[in-house]
C-alpha positions in Angstrom: 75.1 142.7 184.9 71.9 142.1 182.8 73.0 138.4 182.2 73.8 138.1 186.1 70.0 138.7 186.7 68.5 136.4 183.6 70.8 134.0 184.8 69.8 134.5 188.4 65.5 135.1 187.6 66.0 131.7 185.1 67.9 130.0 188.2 65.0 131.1 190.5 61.8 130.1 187.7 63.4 126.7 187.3 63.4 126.2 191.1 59.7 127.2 191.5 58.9 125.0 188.9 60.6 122.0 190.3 59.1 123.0 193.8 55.8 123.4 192.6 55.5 120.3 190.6 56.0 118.2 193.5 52.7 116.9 195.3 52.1 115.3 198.7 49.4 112.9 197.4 51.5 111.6 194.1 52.7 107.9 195.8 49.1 107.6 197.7 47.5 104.4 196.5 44.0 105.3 194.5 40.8 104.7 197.0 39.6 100.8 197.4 36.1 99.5 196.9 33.8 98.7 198.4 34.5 95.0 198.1 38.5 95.8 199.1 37.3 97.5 202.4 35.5 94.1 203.2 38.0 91.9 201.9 40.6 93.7 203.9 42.2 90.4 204.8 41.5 91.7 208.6 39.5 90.1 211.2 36.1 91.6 211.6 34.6 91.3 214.8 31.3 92.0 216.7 30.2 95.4 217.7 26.5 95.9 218.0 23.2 94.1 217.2 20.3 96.2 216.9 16.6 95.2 216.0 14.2 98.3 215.7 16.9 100.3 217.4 17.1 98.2 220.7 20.0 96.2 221.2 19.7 92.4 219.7 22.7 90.6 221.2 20.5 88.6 223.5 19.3 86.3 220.2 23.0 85.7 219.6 24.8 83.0 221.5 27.8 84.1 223.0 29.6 81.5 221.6 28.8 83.5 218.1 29.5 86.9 219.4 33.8 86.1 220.0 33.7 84.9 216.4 36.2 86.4 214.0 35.1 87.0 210.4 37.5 87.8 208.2 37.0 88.4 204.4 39.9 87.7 201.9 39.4 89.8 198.5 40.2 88.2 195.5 38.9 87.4 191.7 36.9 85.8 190.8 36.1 84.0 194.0 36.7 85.9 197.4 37.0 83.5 200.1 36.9 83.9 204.0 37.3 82.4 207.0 35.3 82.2 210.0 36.8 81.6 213.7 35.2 80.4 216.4 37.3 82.5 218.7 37.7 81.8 222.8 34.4 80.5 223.6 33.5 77.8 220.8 29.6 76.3 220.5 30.7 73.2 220.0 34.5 72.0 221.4 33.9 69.2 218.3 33.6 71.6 215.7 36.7 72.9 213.9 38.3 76.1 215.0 37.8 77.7 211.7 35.6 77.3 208.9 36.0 78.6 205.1 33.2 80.4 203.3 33.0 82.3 199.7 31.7 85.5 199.4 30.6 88.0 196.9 29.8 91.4 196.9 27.8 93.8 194.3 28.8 97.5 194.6 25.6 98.5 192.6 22.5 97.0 194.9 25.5 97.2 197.8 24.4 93.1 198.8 26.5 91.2 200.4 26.6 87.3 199.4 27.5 84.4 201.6 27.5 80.7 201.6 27.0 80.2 205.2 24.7 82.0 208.0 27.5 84.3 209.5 25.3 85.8 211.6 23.7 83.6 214.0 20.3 85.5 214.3 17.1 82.9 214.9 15.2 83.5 211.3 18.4 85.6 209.9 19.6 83.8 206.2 20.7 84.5 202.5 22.0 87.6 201.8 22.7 90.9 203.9 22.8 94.5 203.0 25.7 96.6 203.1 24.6 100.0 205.3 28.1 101.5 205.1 31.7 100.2 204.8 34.8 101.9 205.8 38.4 100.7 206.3 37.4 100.1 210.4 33.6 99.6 210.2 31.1 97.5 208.4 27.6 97.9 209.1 25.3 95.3 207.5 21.5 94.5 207.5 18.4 92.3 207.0 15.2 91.8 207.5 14.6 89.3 209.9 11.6 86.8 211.7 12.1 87.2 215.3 9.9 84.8 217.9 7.9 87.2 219.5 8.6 90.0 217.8 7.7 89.8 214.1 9.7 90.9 211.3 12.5 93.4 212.2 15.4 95.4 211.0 18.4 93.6 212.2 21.5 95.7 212.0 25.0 94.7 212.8 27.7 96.2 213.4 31.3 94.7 212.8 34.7 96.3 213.8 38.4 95.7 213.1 
């Protein structure tokens, strides 16, 4: 009888051991960058444009605001791509355009080789507000006729 129960509390410790070594997060991939969240690989698209808290879309052509920026990660270049979407600027110009990109995690700057952002006075590089896996939120300082230098932020969804 006494080797009944050993065998039966040994039988039960083994299972709550293999039970309890088993973890839902295990197989979950480790967080991405910065830099990964950006270089998703997905099209990014206009949300909002805000300068001093009122909305800024009205400096933006609407042929700018259908564009599609999309962000490829990779070493040591990242490259993306920028598409004109429905409503082009000009019918002449290419539906797409390449650009490269860089980004630094520490002073969270975001460098391009083109003006994404079609703001009147808006160039060089743009600051990274916040970045998730559905929103990127990016900003500069920028010379707007009429209204002097303002904090443009905008806002770009997937």
């Amino acid at each position: 009888m006494k080797t009944f129960h050993r065998l039966s509390f040994l039988f039960a410790l083994a299972s709550l051991v293999s039970f309890s070594s088993c973890t839902d997060g295990e197989d979950s991939d480790p967080p991405k960058s910065e830099a990964e969240l950006i270089g998703s690989g997905v099209a990014w698209k206009f949300s909002t444009v805000t300068a001093a808290g009122i909305d800024a879309k009205a400096f933006i052509d609407d042929c700018h605001l259908d564009n599609l920026i999309t962000f490829n990660y990779e070493t040591p270049i990242s490259i993306g791509v920028v598409d004109s979407g429905p409503t082009k600027c000009d019918d002449a110009a290419p539906q797409t355009s390449d650009f490269t990109w860089s980004y630094n995690e520490t002073s969270k700057v975001l460098t391009i080789d083109t003006d994404l952002i079609e703001i009147p006075g808006a160039s060089g590089d743009l600051n990274v507000e916040s970045v998730s896996s559905s929103e990127l939120v990016l900003s500069q300082s920028v010379a707007l006729p009429g209204f002097g230098t303002q904090e443009v932020i905008v806002t770009l969804i997937h």
